[in-house]
C-alpha positions as CSV (number, residue, x, y, z in Angstrom):
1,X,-9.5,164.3,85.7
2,X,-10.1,166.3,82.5
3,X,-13.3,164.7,80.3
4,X,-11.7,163.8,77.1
5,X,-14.4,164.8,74.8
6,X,-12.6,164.9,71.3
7,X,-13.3,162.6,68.2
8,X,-11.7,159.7,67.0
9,X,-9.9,160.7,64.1
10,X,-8.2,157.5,62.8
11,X,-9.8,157.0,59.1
12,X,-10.3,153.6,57.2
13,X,-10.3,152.7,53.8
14,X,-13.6,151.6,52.0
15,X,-12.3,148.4,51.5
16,X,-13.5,146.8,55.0
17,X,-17.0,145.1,56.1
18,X,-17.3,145.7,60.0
19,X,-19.4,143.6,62.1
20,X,-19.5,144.1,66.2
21,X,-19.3,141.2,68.3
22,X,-20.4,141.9,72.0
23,X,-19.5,138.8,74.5
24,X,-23.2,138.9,76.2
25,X,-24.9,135.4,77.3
26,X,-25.8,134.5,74.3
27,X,-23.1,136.6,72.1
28,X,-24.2,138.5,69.6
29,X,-22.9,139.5,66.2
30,X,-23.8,142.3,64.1
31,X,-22.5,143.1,60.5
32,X,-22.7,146.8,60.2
33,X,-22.4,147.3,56.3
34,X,-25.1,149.1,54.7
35,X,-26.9,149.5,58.0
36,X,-27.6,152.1,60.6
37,X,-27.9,150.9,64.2
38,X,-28.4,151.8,67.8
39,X,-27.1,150.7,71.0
40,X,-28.6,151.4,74.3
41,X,-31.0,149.6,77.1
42,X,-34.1,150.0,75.7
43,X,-35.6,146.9,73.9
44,X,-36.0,149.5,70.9
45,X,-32.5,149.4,70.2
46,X,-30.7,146.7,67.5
47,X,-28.7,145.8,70.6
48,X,-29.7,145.8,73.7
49,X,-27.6,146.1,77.1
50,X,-28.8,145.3,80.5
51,X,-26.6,147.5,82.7
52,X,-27.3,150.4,84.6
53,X,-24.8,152.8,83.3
54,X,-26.0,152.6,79.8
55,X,-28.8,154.9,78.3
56,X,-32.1,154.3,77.5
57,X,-30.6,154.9,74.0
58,X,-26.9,155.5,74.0
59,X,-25.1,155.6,71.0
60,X,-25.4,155.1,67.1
61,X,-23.3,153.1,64.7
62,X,-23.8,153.7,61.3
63,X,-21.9,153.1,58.0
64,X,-21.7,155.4,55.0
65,X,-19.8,154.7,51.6
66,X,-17.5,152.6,53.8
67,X,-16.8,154.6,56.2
68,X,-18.4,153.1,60.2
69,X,-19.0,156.3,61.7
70,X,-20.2,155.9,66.1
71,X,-22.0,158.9,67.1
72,X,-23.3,159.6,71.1
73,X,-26.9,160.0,71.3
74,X,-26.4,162.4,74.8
75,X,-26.1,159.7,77.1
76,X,-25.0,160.4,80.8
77,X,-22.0,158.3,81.1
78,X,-20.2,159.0,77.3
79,X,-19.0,156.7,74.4
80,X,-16.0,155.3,74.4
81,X,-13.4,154.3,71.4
82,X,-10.0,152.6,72.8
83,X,-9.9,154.5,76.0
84,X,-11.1,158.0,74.2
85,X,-14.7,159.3,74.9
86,X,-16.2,160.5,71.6
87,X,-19.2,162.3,70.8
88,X,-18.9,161.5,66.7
89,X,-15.9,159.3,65.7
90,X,-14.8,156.7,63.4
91,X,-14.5,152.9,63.4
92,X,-11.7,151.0,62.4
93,X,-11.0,146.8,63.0
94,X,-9.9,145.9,65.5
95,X,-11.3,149.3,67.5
96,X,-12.8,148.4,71.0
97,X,-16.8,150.2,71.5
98,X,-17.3,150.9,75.1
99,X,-20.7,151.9,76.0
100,X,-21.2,151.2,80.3
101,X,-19.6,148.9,81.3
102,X,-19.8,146.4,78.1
103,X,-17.2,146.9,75.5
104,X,-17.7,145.5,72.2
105,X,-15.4,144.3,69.6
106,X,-15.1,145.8,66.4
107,X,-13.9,143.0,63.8
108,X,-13.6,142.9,60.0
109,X,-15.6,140.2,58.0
110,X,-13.9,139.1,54.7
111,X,-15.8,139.9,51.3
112,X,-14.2,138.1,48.8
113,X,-16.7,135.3,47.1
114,X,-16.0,131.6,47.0
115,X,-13.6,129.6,49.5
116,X,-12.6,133.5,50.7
117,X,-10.2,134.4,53.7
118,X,-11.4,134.1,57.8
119,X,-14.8,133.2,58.8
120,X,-16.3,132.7,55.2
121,X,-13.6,130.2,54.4
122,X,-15.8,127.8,57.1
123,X,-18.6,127.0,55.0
124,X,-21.2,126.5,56.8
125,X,-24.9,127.7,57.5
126,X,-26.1,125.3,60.4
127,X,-26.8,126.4,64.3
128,X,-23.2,124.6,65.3
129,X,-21.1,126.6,62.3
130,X,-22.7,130.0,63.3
131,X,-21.9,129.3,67.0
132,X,-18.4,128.7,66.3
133,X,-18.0,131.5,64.2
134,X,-19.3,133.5,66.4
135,X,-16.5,131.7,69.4
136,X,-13.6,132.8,66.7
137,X,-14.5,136.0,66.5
138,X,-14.9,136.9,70.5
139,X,-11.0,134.9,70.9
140,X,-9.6,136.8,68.3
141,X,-9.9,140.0,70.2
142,X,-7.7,138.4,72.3
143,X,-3.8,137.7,72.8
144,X,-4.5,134.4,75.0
145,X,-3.0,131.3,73.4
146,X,-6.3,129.3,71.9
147,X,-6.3,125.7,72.0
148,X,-8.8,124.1,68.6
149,X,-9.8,120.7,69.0
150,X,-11.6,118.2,66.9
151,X,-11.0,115.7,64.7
152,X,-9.0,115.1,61.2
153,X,-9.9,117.1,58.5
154,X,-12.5,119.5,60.2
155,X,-10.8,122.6,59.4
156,X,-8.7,123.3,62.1
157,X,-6.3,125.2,60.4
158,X,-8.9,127.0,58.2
159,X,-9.8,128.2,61.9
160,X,-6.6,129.2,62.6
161,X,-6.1,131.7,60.1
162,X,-9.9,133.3,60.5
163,X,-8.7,133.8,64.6
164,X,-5.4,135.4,62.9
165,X,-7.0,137.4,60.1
166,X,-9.5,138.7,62.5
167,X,-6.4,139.8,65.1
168,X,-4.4,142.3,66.1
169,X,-1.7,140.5,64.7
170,X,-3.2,140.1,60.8
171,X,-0.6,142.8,59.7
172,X,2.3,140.0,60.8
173,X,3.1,136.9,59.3
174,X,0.8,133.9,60.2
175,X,3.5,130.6,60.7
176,X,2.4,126.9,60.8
177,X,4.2,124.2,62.1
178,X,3.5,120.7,61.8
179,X,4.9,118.7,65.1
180,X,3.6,115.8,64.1
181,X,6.1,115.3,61.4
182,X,8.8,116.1,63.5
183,X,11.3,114.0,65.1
184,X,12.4,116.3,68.7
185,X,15.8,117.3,67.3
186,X,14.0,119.1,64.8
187,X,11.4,120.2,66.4
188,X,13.6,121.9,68.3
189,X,15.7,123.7,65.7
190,X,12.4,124.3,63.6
191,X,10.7,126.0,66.7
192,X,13.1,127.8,68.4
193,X,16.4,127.9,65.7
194,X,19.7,127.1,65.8
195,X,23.6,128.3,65.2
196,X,26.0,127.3,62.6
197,X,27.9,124.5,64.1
198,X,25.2,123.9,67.1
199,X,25.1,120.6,65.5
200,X,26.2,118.1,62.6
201,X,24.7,119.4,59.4
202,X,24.2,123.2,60.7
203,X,26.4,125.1,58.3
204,X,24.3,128.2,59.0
205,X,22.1,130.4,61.0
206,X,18.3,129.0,60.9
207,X,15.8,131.7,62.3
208,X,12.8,129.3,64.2
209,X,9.4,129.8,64.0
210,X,8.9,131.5,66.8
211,X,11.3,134.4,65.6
212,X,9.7,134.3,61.8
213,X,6.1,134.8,63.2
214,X,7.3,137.8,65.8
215,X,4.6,140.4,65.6
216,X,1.9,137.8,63.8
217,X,0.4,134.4,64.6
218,X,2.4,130.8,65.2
219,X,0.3,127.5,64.6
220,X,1.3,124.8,66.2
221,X,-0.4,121.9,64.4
222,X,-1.1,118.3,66.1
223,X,0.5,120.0,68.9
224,X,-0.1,116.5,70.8
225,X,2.5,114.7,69.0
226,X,5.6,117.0,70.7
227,X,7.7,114.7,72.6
228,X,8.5,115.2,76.5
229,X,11.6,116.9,75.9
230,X,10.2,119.5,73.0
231,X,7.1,119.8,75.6
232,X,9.4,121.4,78.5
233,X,11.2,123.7,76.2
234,X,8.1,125.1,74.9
235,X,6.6,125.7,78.4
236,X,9.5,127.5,79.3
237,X,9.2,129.8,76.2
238,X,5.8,130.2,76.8
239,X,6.4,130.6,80.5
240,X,9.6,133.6,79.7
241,X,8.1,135.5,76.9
242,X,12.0,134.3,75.0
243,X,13.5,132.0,72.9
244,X,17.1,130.9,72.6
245,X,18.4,129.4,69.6
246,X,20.1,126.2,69.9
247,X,23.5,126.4,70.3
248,X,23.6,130.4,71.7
249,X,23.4,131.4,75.0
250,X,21.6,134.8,74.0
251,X,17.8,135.3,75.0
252,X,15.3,136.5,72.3
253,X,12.2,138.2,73.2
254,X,9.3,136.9,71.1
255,X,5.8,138.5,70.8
256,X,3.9,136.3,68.9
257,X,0.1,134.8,69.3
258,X,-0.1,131.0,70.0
259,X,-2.8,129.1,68.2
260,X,-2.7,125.3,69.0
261,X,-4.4,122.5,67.4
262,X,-5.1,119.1,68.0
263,X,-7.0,115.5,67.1
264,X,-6.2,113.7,70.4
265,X,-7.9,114.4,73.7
266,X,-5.2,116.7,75.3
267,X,-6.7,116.6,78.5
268,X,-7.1,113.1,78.9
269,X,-3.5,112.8,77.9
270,X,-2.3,114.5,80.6
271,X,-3.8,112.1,82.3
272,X,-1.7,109.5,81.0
273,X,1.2,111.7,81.7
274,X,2.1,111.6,77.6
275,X,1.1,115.0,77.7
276,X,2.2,118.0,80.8
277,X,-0.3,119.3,82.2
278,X,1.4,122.6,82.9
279,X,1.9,122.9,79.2
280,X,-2.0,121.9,78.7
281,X,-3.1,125.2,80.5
282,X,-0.8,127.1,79.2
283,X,-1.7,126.4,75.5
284,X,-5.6,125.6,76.7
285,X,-6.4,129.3,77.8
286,X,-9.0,129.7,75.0
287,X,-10.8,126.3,73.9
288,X,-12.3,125.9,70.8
289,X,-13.8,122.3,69.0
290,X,-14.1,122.2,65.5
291,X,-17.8,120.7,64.7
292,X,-17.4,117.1,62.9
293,X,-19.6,117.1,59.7
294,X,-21.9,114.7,60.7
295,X,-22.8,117.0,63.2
296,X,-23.9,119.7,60.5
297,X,-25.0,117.7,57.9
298,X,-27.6,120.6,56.7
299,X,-24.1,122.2,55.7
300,X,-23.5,119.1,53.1
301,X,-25.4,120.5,49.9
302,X,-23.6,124.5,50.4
303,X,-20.3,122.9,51.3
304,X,-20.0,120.5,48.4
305,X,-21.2,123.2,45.9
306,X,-18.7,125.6,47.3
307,X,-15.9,122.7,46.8
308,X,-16.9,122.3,42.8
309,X,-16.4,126.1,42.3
310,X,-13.0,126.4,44.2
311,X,-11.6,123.4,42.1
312,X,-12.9,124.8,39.0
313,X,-14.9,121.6,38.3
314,X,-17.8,122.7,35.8
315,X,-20.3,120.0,37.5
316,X,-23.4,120.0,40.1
317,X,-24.3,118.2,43.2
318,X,-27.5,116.2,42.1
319,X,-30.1,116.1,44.7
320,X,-30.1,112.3,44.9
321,X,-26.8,112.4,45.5
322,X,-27.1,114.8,48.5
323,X,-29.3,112.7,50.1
324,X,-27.0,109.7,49.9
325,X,-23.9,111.5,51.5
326,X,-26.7,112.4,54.3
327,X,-26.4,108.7,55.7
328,X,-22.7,108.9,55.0
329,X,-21.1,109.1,58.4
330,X,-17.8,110.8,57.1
331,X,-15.1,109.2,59.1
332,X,-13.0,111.7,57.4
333,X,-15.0,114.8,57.7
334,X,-14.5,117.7,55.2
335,X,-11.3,116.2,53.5
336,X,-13.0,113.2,52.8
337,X,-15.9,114.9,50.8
338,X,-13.2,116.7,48.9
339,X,-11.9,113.4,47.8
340,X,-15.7,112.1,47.2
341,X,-16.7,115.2,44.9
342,X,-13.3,114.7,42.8
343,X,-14.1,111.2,42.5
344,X,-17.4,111.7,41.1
345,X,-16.1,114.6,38.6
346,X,-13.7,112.2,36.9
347,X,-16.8,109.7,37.0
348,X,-19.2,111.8,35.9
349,X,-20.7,111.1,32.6
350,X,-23.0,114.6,32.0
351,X,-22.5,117.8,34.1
352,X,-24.8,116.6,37.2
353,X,-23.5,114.4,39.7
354,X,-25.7,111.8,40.5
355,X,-25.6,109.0,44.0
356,X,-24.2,106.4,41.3
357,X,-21.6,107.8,40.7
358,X,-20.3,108.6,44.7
359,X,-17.8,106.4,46.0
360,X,-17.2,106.5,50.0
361,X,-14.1,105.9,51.3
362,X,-14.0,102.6,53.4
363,X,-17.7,101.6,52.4
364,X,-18.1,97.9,52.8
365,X,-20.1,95.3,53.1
366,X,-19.5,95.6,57.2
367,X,-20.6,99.1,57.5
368,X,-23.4,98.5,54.9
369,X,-24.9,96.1,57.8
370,X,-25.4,99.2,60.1
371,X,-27.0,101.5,57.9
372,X,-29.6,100.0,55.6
373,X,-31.0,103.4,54.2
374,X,-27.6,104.1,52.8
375,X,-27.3,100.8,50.8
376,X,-31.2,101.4,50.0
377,X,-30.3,104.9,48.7
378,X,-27.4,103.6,46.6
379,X,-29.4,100.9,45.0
380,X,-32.2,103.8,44.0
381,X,-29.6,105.9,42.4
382,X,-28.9,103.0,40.0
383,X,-32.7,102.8,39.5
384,X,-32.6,99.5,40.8
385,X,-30.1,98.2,39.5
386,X,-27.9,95.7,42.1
387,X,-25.1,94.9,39.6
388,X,-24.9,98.9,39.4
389,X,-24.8,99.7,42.7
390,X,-22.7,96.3,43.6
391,X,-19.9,97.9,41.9
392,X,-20.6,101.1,43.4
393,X,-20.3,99.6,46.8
394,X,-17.5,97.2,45.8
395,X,-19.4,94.3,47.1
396,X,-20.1,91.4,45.2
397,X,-23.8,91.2,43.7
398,X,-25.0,88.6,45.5
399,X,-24.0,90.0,48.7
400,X,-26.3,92.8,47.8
401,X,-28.9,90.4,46.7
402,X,-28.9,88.4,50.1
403,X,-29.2,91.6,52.0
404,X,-32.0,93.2,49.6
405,X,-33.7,89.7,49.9
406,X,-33.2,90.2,54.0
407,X,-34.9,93.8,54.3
408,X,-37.8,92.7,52.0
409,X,-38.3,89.8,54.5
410,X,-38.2,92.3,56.9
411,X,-40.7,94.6,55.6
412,X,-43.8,92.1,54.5
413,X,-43.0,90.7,58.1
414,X,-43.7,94.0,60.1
415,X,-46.5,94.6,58.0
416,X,-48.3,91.7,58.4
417,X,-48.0,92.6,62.3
């Protein structure tokens, strides 16, 4: 076999900010702008592989006025750029970096500031935001369907478009569906398309979604809610690689990455039999959950800042108010603090927002019960004040009182122990 030994030439336009993702145990991620790395086996190098077939120091990635340039540093088994061995060539996204038997994934990471496109739109600093970042990145290299899980308002979507924008398929149209809003004869035509005359009210050709995302990205949003008869017709697309619109007898060939997303517990639906379990594994080939935010509540005081600047809103998050949403348990994740931050702008007297002026949706005297601290924080942010923070809570005041009076009881008795 001949040794294909010349460069890479495929150029790229200043415009991008690399980063290389190799899918080791644990994964790593490396953003490549401004930096000059190497890769080899030695535990000199910025990333380190533990296989035989790679050098003690193998190859070097370095970027220059915007262009990622990967040059061979003489080791025995070569460099590899999508198939071609190189001895100096250039990076581009999406470009896969073989070096032994490891290959790792060249991905571009969005630049723009505020709420920006892909990973940075997920705001988030903590361990479980970095790991999933990190998870989007690796299934993005991929064409397998991905399955995102987790609850209302996480960000599922959000996550949908960084796994898109991060694809092969970012050049292609990115197409969202909402299935829970549809009834199964329009699923149906909205999915897969219809005929003029296929049925009452079809006075004209309707391209589906499937056909309108061909070449880019279809989400399928609260995929869950598909009924039994929408479930077995998109198996069988999945299943044939083709569509047919509804009413024609004539196959379409789709190409099209399948993102999924869903609230419920898929799995244990199939177990109920509300959900196939055929179609589970087909759409569950890739897993992803979406973190709730009381699981990264470190992420509160960047996230709501971030919010305030992408609505335009000229106030702050006060500090005493941070540490009241911290015993928040945000039933509605990061929708919910949307709604909370424009509350408090329109209630805002100066340009900081303070706890007094936060109001939670569905806080009440019954949850107040199970989190004293909260109700203790709330009362503080009125400096003392219980008619203040009464109203706050939407309790009455001597509800407040009773329990104040309770906790104080409470304390001088634990003392005197």
């Amino acid at each position: 076999m001949t040794d294909v030994t010349r460069p890479y030439q495929e150029t790229v336009s200043g415009d991008h900010d690399l980063m290389l993702v190799a899918n080791l145990d644990p994964p790593i991620m490396v953003h490549l702008r401004g930096r000059t790395i190497t890769i080899g086996r030695s535990q000199s190098n910025d990333i380190v592989l533990d296989d035989r077939y790679v050098s003690s120091c193998h190859c070097q990635v370095a970027e220059r006025q915007g262009v990622y340039r990967v040059r061979d540093l003489g080791s025995r088994n070569g460099t590899h750029v999508n198939g071609v061995r190189v001895d100096d060539g250039v990076l581009r996204p999406g470009a896969r970096l073989s070096v032994g038997r490891e290959t790792l994934l060249c991905l571009e990471r969005p630049r723009s500031g505020g709420l920006a496109t892909g990973l940075e739109r997920l705001v988030g600093e903590s361990e479980v935001m970095e790991q999933l970042k990190t998870e989007l990145a690796r299934f993005a290299a991929r064409d397998a369907p991905v399955l995102i899980e987790g609850e209302s308002g996480t960000g599922k979507e959000l996550a949908a478009h960084a796994i898109h924008e991060l694809s092969r398929h970012r050049q292609g149209p990115f197409i969202s569906v909402n299935c829970g809003a549809l009834t199964s004869e329009l699923a149906l035509s909205e999915l897969f398309g219809h005929e003029r005359g296929a049925f009452t009210g079809a006075t004209r050709r309707h391209r589906g979604a499937f056909e309108r995302a061909q070449q880019g990205t279809l989400f399928l949003d609260e995929v869950g809610e598909l009924d039994a008869k929408v479930q077995a017709a998109l198996l069988r697309s999945l299943e044939d690689g083709r569509i047919t619109r509804l009413g024609s007898e004539q196959a379409i060939r789709i190409s099209t990455r399948i993102v999924a997303a869903t609230n419920r517990d898929l799995l244990a639906a199939t177990r109920l039999e509300t959900f196939r379990l055929d179609l589970y594994h087909r759409l569950a080939v890739l897993c992803v959950r979406m973190p709730s935010l009381r699981e990264r509540l470190s992420d509160l005081s960047l996230l709501s800042k971030t919010l305030l600047v992408h609505s335009g809103a000229p106030h702050v998050i006060g500090d005493d108010a941070v540490e009241l949403m911290h015993h928040h348990s945000w039933p509605g994740n990061v929708r919910e603090l949307r709604n909370v931050l424009e509350r408090a702008c329109a209630l805002a007297d100066g340009r900081v927002i303070s706890a007094s002026e936060l109001r939670f949706d569905g806080f009440n005297a019954g949850t107040l019960a199970h989190d004293d601290r909260q109700l203790l924080a709330v009362v503080a942010g009125h400096d003392g004040s219980i008619a203040a923070a009464a109203r706050t809570l939407g309790i009455p005041r001597t509800t407040l009182r009773d329990r104040l009076h309770k906790l104080e009881q409470q304390r001088r008795l634990g003392s005197s122990r």
